[in-house]
C-alpha positions in Angstrom: 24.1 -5.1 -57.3 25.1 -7.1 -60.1 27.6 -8.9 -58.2 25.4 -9.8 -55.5 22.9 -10.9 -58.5 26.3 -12.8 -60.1 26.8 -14.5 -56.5 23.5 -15.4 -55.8 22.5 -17.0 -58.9 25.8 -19.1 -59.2 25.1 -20.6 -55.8 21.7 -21.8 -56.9 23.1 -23.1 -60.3 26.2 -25.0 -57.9 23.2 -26.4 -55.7 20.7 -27.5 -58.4 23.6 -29.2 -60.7 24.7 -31.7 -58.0 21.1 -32.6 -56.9 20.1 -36.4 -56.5 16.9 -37.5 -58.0 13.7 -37.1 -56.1 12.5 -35.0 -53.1 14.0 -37.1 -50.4 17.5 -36.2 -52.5 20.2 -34.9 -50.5 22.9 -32.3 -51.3 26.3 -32.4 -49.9 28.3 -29.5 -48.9 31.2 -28.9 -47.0 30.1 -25.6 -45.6 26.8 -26.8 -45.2 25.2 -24.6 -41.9 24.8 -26.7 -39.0 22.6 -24.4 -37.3 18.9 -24.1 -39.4 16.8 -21.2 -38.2 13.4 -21.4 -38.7 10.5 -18.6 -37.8 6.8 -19.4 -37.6 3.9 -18.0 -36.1 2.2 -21.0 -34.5 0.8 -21.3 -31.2 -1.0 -24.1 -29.1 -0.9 -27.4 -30.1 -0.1 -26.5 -34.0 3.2 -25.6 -32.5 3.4 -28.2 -30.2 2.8 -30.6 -33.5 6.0 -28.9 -35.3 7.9 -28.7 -32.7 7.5 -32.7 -32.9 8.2 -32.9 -36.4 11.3 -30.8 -36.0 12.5 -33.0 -32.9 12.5 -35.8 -35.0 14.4 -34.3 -38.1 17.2 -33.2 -35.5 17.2 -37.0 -34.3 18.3 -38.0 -37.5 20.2 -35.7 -39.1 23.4 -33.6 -38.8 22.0 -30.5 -38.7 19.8 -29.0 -36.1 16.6 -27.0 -37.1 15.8 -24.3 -34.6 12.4 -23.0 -34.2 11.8 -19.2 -33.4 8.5 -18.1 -33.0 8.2 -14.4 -34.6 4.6 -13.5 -33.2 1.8 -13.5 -35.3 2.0 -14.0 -39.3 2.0 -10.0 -39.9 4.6 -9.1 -36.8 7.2 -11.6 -38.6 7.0 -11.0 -41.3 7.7 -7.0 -41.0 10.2 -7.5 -38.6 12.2 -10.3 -40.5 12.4 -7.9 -43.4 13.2 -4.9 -41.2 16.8 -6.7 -40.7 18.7 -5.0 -43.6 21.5 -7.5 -42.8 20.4 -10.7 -44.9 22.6 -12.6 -42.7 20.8 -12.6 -39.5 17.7 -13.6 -40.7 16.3 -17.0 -40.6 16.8 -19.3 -43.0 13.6 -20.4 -43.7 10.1 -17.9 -42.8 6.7 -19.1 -42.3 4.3 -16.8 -44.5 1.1 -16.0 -44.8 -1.7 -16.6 -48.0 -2.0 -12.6 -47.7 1.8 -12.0 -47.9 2.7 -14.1 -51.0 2.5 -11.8 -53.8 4.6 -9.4 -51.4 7.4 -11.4 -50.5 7.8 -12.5 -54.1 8.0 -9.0 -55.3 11.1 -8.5 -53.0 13.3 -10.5 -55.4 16.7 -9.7 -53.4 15.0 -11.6 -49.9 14.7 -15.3 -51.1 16.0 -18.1 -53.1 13.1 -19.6 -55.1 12.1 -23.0 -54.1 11.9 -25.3 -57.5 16.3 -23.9 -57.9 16.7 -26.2 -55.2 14.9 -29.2 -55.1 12.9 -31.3 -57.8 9.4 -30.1 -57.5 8.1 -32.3 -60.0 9.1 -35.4 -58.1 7.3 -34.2 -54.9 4.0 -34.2 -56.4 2.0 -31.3 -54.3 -1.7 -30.9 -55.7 -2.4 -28.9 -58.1 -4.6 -26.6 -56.4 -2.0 -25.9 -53.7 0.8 -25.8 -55.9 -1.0 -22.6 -58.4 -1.6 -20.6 -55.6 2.6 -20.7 -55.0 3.7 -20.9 -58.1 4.6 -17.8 -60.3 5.6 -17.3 -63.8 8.6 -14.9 -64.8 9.0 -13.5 -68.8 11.8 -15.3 -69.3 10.2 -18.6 -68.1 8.1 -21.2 -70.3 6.0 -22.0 -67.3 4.9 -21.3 -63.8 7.7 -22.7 -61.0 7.0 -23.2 -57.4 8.3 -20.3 -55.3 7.7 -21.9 -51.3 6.6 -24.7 -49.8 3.3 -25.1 -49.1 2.6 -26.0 -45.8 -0.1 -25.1 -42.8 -2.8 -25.0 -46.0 -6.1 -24.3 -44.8 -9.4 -23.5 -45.9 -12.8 -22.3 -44.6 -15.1 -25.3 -42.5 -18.6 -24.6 -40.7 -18.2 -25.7 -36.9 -21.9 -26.3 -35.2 -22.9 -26.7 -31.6 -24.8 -30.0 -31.7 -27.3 -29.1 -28.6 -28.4 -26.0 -29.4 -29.4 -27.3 -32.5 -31.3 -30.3 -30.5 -32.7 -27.3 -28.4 -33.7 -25.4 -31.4 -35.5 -28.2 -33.0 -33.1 -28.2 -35.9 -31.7 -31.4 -37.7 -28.7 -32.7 -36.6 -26.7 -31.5 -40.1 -25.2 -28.0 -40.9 -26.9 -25.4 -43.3 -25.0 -26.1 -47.1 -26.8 -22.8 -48.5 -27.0 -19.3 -47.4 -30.7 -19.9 -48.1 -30.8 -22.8 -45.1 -29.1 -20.7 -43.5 -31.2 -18.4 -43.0 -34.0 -20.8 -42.4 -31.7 -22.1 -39.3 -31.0 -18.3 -38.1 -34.8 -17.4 -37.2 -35.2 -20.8 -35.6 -31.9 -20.1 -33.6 -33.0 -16.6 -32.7 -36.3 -18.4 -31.5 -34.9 -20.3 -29.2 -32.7 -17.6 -28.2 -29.3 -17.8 -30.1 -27.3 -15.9 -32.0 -27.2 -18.5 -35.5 -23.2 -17.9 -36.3 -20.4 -15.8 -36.2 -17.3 -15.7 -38.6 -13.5 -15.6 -38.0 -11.3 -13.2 -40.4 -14.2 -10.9 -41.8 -12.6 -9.7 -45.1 -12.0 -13.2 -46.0 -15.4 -15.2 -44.9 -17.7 -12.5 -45.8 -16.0 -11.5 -49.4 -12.9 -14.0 -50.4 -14.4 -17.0 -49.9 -17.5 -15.9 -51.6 -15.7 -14.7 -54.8 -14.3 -17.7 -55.9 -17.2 -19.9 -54.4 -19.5 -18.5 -56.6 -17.3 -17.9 -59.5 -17.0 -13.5 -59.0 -14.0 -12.1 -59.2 -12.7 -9.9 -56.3 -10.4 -8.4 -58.6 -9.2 -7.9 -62.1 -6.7 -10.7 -63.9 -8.5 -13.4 -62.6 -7.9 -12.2 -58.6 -4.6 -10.9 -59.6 -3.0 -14.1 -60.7 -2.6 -13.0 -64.3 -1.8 -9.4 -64.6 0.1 -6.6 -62.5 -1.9 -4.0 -60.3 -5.3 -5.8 -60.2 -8.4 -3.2 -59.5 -10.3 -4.2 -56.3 -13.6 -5.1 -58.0 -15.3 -6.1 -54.5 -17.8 -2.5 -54.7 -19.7 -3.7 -57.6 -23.1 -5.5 -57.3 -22.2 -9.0 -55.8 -20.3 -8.1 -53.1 -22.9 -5.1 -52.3 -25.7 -7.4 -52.0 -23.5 -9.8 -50.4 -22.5 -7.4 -47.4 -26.2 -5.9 -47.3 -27.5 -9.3 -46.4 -24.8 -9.6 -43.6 -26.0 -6.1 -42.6 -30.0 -7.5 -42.5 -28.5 -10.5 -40.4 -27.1 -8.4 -38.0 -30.2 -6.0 -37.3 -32.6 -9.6 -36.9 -29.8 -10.6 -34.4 -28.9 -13.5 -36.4 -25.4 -12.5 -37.2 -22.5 -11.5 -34.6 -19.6 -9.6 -35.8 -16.1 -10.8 -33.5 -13.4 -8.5 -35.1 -10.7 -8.9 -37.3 -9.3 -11.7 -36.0 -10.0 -15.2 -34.9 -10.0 -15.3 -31.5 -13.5 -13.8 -30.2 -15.4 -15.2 -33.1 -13.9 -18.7 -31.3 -14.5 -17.4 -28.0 -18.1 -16.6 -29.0 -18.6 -20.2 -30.2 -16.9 -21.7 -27.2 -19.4 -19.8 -24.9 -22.1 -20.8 -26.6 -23.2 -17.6 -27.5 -23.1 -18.5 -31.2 -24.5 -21.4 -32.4 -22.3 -21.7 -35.4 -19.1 -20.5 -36.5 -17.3 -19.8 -40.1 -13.4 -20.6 -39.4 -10.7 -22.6 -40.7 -11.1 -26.8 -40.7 -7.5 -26.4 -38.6 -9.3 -24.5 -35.6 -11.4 -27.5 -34.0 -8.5 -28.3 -31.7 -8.9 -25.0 -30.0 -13.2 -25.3 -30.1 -13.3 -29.3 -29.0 -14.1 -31.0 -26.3 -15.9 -27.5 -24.6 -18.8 -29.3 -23.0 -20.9 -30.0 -26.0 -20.8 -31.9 -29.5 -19.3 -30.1 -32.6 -21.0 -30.9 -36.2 -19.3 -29.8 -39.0 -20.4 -28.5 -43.1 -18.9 -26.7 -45.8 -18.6 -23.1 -46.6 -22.8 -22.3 -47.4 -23.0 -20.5 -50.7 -25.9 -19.3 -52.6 -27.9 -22.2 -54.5 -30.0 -19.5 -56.8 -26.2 -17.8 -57.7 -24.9 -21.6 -58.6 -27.6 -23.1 -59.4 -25.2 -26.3 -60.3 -23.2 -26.5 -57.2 -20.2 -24.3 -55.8 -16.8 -23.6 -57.2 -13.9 -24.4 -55.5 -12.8 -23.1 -52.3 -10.1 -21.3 -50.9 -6.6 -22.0 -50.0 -5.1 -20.3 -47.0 -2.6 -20.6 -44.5 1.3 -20.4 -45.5 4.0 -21.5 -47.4 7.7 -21.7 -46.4 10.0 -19.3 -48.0 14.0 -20.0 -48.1 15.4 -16.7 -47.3 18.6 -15.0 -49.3 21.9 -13.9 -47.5 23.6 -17.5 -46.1 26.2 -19.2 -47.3 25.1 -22.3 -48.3 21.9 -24.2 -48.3 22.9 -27.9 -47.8 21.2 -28.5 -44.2 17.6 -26.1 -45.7 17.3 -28.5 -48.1 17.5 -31.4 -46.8 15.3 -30.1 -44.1 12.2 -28.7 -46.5 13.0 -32.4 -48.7 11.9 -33.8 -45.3 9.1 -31.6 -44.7 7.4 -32.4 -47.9 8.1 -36.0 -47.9 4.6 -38.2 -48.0 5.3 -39.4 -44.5 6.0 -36.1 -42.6 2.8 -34.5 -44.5 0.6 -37.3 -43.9 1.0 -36.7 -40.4 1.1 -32.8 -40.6 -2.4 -33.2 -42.1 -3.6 -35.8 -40.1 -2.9 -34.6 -36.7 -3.9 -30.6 -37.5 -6.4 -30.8 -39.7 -4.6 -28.7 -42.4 -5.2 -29.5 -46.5 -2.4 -32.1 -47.3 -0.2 -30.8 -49.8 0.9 -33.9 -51.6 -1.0 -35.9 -53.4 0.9 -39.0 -52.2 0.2 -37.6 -48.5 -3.7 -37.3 -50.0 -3.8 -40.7 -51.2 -2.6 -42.6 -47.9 -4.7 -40.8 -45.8 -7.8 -41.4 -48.4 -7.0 -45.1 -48.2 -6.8 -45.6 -44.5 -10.3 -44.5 -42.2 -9.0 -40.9 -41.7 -11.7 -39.2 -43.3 -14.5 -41.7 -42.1 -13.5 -41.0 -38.1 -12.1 -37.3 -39.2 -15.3 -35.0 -41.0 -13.7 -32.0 -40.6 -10.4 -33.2 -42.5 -12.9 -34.2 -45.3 -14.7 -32.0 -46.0 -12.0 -29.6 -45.8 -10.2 -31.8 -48.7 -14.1 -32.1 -50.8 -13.8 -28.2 -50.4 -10.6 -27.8 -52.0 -8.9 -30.9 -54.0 -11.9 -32.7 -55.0 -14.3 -30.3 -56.5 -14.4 -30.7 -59.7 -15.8 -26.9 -60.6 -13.5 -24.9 -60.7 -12.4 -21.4 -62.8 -10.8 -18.6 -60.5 -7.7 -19.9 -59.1 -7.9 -20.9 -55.0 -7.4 -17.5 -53.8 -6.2 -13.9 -53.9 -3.4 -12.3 -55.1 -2.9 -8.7 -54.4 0.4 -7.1 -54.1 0.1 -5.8 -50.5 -2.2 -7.3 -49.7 -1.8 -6.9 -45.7 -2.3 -3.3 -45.6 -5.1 -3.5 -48.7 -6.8 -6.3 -46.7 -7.4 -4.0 -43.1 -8.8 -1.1 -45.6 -11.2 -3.8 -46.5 -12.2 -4.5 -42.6 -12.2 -1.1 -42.1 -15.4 -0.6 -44.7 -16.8 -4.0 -43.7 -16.9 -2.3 -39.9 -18.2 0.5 -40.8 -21.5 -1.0 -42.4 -22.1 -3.5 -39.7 -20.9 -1.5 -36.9 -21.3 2.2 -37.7 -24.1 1.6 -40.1 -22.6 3.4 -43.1 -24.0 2.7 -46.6 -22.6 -0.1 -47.8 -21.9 1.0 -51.6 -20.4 4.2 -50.2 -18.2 2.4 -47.5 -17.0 -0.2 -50.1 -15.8 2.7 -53.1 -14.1 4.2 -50.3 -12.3 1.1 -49.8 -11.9 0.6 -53.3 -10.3 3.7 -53.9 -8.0 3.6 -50.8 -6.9 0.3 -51.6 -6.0 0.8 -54.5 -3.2 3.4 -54.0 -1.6 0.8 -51.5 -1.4 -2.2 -54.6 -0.5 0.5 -56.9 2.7 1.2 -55.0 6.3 0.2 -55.9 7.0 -3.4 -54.2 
């Protein structure tokens, strides 16, 4: 073990000692891997966009990246880490918002990202950058750990004519109290008012740190080991009981634990608004009607002086441990985070840019003027100035803790369980999975 620990660290001192200034730096090896493997869990045209962006990286460089698609964000990540032999993983894994603390627990499986390039000179927003940043007790500060990439964060999608139809204004509900007002005149006119994507997140994450309530101890587990679920005391009881009340007065349709149905309600005009992420509209455009687009609602008599902050979600890229040498990575995930390549990451998919210089030249073109989605996406996140929790969760295990969590939001809006009863069983199974050994 201490070997490997000797090896390991004197490879990322060798790297970080001949480094050339700046992010677009490149480091010369002789062993430097030709081949770059690179697994992600996109589909569609988000994948079609990378698959671009990698294309033109090959064109220009020695090295050729090679995409591998591991199936969805859970699937691979479980089965990159099944591989016990470090050397036939991928160099560089696409991971999830919900698998960060996780990953970074498994200290043997990565090479942190601020060893190998100069984070400072890249310049990501601060928002972005906390949420993948960690601080060790040896360390003065917090470092950067991946790169932060596909960044999302939560957008309300409306269907323009059923709005028309309803005899609603042509602008989406910024409260939970409007919305509400909009949901009986929906139901009126015979429509559902909105369905959500991702349920654990849309009903309770977003609204922790919206409103300024922690979802868990240590500030959503940012600052402290084994955070206590906190998401069964009054807020999120109320907060889930509402949800309950829209669902009996038809105004709210639960879709599932993942995206897809809550889409496909929305797309079938079933719904006639839907809570998902601002990089979703190429899959819900261009359907046969007009999309309108607002932020995450909160509650006005809760923050009586405007909402907090929103979420960040998505992934970051990790470099994985267990290869040689690291030449061709680098100068790969230098390119990825260079203000050209993000600028058109974020512009073409909608996702958060995770630059500032990336945020800047798309602010000071007419982006955001022909683009709503993409800006209020960025109001959301970057440009709020109210702000206390950090942008997110951070929950050892997360994964697993996160379906015990569906499972008790389920069983008050489907089975009709009490909802403090459902949500201290949740609590207290949760909290067995965070408490175990990463």
């Amino acid at each position: 073990m201490f070997l490997r620990f000797f090896l390991k660290y004197a490879q990322i001192f060798s790297l970080a000692g001949i480094a050339l200034a700046g992010i677009g730096g490149y480091f010369l090896f002789p062993k430097a891997p030709k081949e770059i493997h690179f697994r992600h869990s996109l589909v569609g045209f988000l994948e079609e966009t990378l698959i671009k962006i990698v294309d033109d990286f090959n064109k220009n460089s020695s090295h050729k990246v090679i995409l591998e698609y591991g199936g969805n964000y859970t699937e691979s990540f479980h089965n990159t880490f099944k591989v016990s032999d470090r050397s036939k993983r991928p160099h560089l894994l696409m991971v999830s918002e919900y698998n960060t603390p996780t990953i970074y627990n498994q200290k043997d499986d990565y090479v942190p990202l601020y060893q190998l390039i100069d984070i400072e000179a890249a310049k990501f927003v601060p928002v972005i950058k906390e949420f993948y940043s960690f601080k060790e007790s040896n360390e003065e500060k917090e470092n950067l750990y991946s790169l932060p990439f596909n960044c999302s964060t939560a957008i309300l999608f409306y269907n323009k004519d059923i709005f028309k139809k309803a005899g609603l204004p042509d602008k989406a509900p910024g409260t939970w109290e409007e919305m509400e007002v909009y949901a009986e005149k929906l139901r009126q006119a015979g429509y559902t008012a909105f369905t959500t994507a991702w349920p654990a997140a849309y009903l309770l994450e977003h609204f922790s740190v919206v409103h300024n309530i922690p979802y868990a101890t240590h500030k959503n587990g940012f600052y402290g080991k084994n955070p206590k679920l906190l998401i069964n005391t009054k807020p999120f009881v109320d907060q889930l009981n509402k949800f309950l009340e829209w669902e009996k007065k038809g105004f709210y349709a639960y879709s599932g634990r993942v995206a897809e149905k809550a889409e496909e309600k929305f797309v079938k005009q079933e719904c006639a608004m839907l809570l998902q992420g601002a990089n979703r509209l190429g899959y819900i455009k261009d359907k046969g009607f007009d999309v309108g687009f607002g932020v995450y609602p909160y509650w006005a008599k809760m923050v009586p002086n405007g909402p907090y902050a929103l979420n960040v979600g998505g992934t970051s890229i990790w470099i994985l441990d267990g290869h040689p040498s690291y030449g061709g990575v680098i100068e790969f995930i230098s390119y990825l985070a260079s203000e050209k390549v993000q600028q058109k990451w974020h512009e073409t998919t909608g996702y958060l840019p995770t630059t500032i210089g990336a945020y800047e030249k798309t602010k000071a073109g007419r982006y955001y003027k022909e683009n709503p989605v993409s800006r209020l996406a960025v109001e959301q996140v970057i440009e709020r100035a109210n702000q206390d929790l950090p942008n997110g969760m951070r929950i050892t295990n997360y994964g697993p803790v996160r379906e015990k969590i569906i499972d008790s939001i389920e069983s008050i809006l489907v089975q009709k369980k009490p909802t403090e009863e459902a949500l201290n069983l949740a609590v207290k199974e949760a909290q067995l999975i965070i408490d175990q050994k990463p």
